[in-house]
MISE-731325 format. One line per field, with one value per residue (C-alpha): residue in one letter; z, x, y negated; chain. Coordinates in steps of 0.02 Angstrom, whole numbers. Each point is the difference from the previous one (the first is absolute). Layout:
aa (A,...) .
z (Z,...) .
x (X,...) .
y (Y,...) .
ch (A,...) .
This chain:
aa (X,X,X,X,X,X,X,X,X,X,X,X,X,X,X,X,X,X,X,X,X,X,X,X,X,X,X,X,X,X,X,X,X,X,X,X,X,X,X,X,X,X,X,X,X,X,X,X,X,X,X,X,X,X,X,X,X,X,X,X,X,X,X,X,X,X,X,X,X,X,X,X,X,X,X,X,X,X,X,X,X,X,X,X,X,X,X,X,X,X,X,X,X,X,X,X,X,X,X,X,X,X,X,X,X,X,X,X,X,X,X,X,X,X,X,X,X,X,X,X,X,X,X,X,X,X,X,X,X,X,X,X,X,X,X,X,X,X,X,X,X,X,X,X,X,X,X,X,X,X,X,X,X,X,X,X,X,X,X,X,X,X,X,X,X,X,X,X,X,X,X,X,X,X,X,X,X,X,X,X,X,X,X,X,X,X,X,X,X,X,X,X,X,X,X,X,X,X,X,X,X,X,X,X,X,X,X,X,X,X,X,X,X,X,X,X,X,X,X,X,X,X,X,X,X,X,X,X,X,X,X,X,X,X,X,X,X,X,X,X,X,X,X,X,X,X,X,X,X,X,X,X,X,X,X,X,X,X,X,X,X,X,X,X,X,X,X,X,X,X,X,X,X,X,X,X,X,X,X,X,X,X,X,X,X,X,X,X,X,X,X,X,X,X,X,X,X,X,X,X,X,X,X,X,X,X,X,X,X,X,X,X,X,X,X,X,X,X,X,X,X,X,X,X,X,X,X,X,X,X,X,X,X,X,X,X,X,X,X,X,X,X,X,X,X,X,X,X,X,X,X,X,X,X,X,X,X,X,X,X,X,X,X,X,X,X,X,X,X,X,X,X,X,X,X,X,X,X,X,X,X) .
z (4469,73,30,-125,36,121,-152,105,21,-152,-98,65,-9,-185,-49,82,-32,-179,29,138,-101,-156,98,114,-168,-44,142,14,-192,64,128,-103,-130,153,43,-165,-65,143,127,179,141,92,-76,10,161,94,-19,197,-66,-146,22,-129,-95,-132,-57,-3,-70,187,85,-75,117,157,37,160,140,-60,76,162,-8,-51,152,91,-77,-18,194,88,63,86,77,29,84,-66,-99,-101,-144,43,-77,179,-125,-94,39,-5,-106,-165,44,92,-135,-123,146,-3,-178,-53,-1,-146,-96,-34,137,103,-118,-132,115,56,-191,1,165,-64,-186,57,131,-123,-118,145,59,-162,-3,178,-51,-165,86,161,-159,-101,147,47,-180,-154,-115,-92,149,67,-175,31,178,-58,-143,90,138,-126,-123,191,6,125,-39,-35,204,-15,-93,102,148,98,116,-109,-70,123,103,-125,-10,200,6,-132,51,135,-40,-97,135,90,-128,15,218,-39,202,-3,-176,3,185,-70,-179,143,106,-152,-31,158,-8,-180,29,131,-84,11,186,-62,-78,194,21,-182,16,183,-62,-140,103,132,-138,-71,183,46,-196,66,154,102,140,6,50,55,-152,-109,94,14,-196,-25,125,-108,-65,161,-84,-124,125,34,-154,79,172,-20,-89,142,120,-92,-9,206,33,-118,6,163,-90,-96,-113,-65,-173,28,77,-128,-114,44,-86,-172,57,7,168,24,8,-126,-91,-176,-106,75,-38,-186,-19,104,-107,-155,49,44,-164,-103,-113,7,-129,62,182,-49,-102,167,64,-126,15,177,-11,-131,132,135,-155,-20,177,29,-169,73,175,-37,-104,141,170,161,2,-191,55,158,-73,-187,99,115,-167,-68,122,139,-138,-18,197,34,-114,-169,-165,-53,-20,-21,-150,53,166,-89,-105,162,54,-30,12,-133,-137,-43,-14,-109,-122,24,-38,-175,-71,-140,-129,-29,178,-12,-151,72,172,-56,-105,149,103,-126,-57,181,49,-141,65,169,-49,-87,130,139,-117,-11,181,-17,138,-60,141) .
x (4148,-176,-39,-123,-176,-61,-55,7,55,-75,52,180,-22,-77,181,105,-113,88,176,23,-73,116,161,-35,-4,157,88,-79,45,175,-31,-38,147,131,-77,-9,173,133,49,-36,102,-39,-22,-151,57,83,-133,-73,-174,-119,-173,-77,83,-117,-20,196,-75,-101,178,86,-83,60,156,136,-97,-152,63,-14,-187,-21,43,-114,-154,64,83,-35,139,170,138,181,93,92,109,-106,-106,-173,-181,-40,90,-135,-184,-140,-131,51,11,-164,-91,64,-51,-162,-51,111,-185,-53,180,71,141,54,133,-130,-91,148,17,-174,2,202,-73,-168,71,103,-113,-126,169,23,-174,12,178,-96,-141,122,132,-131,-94,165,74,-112,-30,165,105,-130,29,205,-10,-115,119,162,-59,-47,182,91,152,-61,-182,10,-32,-159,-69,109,-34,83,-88,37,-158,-117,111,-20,-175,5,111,-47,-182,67,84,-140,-141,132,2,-194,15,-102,93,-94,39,194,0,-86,103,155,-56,5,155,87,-75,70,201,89,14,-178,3,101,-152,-61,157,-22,-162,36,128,-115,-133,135,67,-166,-32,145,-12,-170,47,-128,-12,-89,-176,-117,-85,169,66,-138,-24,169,-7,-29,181,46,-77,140,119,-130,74,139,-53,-105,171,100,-135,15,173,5,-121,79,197,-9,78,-91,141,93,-70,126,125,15,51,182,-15,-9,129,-92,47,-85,106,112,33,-86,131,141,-111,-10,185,44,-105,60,180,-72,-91,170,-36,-194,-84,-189,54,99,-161,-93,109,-23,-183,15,103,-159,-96,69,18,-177,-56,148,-104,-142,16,-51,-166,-44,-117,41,-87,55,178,19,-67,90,180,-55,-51,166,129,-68,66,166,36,-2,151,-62,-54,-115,-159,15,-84,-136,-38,20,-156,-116,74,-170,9,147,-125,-75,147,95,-174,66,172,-53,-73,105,-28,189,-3,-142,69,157,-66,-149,129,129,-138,-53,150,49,-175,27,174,-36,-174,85,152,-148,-88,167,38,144,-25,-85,-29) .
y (-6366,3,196,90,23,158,128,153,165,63,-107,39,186,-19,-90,126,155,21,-69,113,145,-38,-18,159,74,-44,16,195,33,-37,111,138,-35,13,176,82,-87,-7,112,1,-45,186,162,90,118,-166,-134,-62,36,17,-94,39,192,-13,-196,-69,-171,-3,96,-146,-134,105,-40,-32,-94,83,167,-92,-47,193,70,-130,54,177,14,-152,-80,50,-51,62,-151,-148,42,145,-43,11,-58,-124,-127,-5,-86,111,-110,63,183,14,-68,96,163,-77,-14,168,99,-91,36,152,-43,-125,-69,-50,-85,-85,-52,-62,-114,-83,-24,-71,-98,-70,-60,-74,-75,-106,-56,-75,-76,-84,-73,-41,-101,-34,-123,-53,-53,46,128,-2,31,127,104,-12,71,140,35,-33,148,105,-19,-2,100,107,20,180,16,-82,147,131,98,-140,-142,-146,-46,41,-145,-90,-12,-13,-125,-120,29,-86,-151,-23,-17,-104,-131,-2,-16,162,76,149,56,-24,82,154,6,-30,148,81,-28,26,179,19,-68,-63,-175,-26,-42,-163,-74,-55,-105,-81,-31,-102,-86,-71,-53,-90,-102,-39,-47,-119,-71,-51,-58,98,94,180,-12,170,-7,-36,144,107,18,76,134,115,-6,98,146,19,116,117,104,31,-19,173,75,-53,86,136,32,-26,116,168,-52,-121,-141,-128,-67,131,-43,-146,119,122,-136,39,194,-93,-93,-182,-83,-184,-170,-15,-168,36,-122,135,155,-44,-60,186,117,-98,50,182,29,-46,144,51,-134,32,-26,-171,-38,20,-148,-102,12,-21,-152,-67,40,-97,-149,-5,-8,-148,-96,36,-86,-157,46,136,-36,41,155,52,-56,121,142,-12,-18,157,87,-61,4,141,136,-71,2,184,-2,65,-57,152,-21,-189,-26,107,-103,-173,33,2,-150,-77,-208,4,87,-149,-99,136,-59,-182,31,90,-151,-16,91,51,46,91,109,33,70,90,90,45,25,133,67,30,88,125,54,6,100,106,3,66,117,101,4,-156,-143,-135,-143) .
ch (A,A,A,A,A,A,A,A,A,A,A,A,A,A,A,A,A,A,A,A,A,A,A,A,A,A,A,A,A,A,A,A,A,A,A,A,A,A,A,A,A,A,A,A,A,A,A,A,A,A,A,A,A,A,A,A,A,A,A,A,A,A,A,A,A,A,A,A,A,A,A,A,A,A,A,A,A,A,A,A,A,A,A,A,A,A,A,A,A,A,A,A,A,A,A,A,A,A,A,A,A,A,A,A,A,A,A,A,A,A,A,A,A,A,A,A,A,A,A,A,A,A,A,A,A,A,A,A,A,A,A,A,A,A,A,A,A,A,A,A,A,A,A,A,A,A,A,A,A,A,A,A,A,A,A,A,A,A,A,A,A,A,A,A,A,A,A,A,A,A,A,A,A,A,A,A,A,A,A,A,A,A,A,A,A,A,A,A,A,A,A,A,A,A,A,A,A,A,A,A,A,A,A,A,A,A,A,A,A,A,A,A,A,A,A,A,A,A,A,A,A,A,A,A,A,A,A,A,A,A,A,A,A,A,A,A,A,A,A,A,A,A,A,A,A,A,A,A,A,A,A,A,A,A,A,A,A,A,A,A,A,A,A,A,A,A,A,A,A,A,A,A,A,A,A,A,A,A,A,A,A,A,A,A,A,A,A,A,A,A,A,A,A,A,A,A,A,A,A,A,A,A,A,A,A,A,A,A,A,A,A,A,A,A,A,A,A,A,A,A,A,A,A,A,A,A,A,A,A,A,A,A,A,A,A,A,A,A,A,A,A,A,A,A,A,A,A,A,A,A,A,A,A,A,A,A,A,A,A,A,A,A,A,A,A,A,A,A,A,A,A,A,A,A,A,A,A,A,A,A,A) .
């Protein structure tokens, strides 16, 4: 299929402008119903925090790992040793732009809420122009939709560093398939700044252009090489973190190394994590539904491998797989939707029309309970 015609970015944002809109909507209305119908998790003396007292629509988009990126902006950060929970786990790009907009918001949570839920919607503009020059319209309209219905798109909208990776990200991958060096290393920088992942976009995006080298049978040249420099500057993000973290705790990876106080240690064989935590979850049906969507997971990415490029391939199976080997299945879901090369392919797959029905309607039915799952203080991916 010969790829659509270059329209643009308006054109893109135009398209998405309203779906977004109408689906945010929804997905806020069932927000809103979970508050003022069910129960919450905590009582109002034992909750970790309240971010907004007065607005629990707003309180209900402030949840878990959000605490986290509180105490950055609030405290900076701080660290206790390995085996203590402590915010160094978490990369500072998110937090210190919500610090630096909070002025213009009444605190830093709502502008938090602004950067994740504009992010997002940037995000799916860059991912329909990105599909839409790749395949066509039609598919570009799935993957749009497909993010938006995703079982775990609640996050996008939270105070939570999902979307504004996945605008980073994506951005990414899409000046990459336009050999545009400079753009993808400075969405990549980006990105390495934002989650610890992002640093893997360097490796992808050599791998690509070695493959496209030996398929060619050439060898590098100065200028060949010269024009993708600029892919070095994806691990300044976390270059400057790591700087950081040396000069107040005197150790530059114990964002890695405090890992182990959540009890995720790196290695394991993801095939035996899922068949483990299946056995472990005998009785808990949302954790054995975290398996199963795991295992999906790890089914779409094997489907995927012959459709994918070198650079889409390495970083979809680090997306993929890298959660599975610290030994646990939470969070999953949530990781598999920034697992950027396989969007567009997830738009393939939907082609059918019965397909198409049936997932849109999981996917949805599976956002609104884990929405409503988060607004209530439950874990939800």
């Amino acid at each position: 299929m010969a790829p659509a015609p270059r329209r643009g970015f308006r054109a893109s944002f135009r398209e998405v402008l309203p779906v977004w809109a109408v689906l945010r909507g929804a997905l806020f209305l069932v927000l809103y119903y979970a508050r003022i119908s069910f129960g919450e998790r905590f009582g109002p003396t034992s909750k970790p925090w309240v971010a907004f007292p007065q607005n629990r629509f707003l309180d209900s988009l402030a949840r878990w790992d959000s605490g986290w990126y509180s105490t950055i902006v609030e405290n900076g950060y701080s660290y206790s040793g390995p085996m203590r929970e402590s915010n160094v786990a978490f990369f500072p790009a998110y937090p210190m732009l919500a610090k630096a907009l909070a002025p213009l918001f009444p605190n830093h949570f709502a502008a938090g809420l602004f950067v994740s839920n504009v992010a997002f919607l940037l995000g799916l503009v860059v991912l329909h122009r990105w599909v839409e020059e790749s395949f066509d319209a039609r598919h570009a309209r799935r993957a749009v939709l497909l993010m938006l219905l995703y079982p775990t798109t609640v996050f996008f909208s939270a105070y939570y560093t999902e979307s504004l990776f996945l605008l980073e990200a994506v951005t990414a991958f899409y000046c990459y398939s336009r050999e545009n060096y400079l753009g993808a290393g400075l969405a990549g920088a980006f990105a390495s700044g934002t989650r610890s992942t992002g640093i893997m976009l360097l490796p992808a995006f050599a791998l690509g252009e070695i493959v496209k080298l030996v398929r060619a049978r050439r060898w590098p040249t100065l200028r060949w090489t010269g024009a993708r420099l600029p892919l070095l500057l994806i691990p300044v993000g976390l270059v400057l973190y790591m700087l950081f973290l040396k000069q107040k705790f005197g150790d530059p990876l114990v964002f890695s190394k405090v890992q182990a106080a959540w009890g995720r240690t790196f290695g394991n064989n993801p095939l035996s994590v899922l068949q483990a935590q299946w056995l472990r979850f005998e009785n808990e049906p949302w954790e054995r539904g975290e398996v199963v969507g795991s295992a999906l997971c790890v089914a779409v990415l094997v489907l995927s491998v012959p459709k994918l490029d070198a650079a889409g391939l390495f970083f979809a199976s680090v997306g993929t797989l890298l959660p599975l080997t610290t030994g646990m299945v939470a969070s999953e879901l949530r990781y598999f939707s920034t697992a950027i090369p396989l969007l567009p392919l997830l738009a393939v797959y939907t082609r059918h029309p019965g397909v198409r029905f049936t997932v849109y309607a999981l996917f949805g039915a599976m956002a609104a309970l884990t929405t409503a799952r988060f607004a209530l203080w439950f874990w939800a991916g």
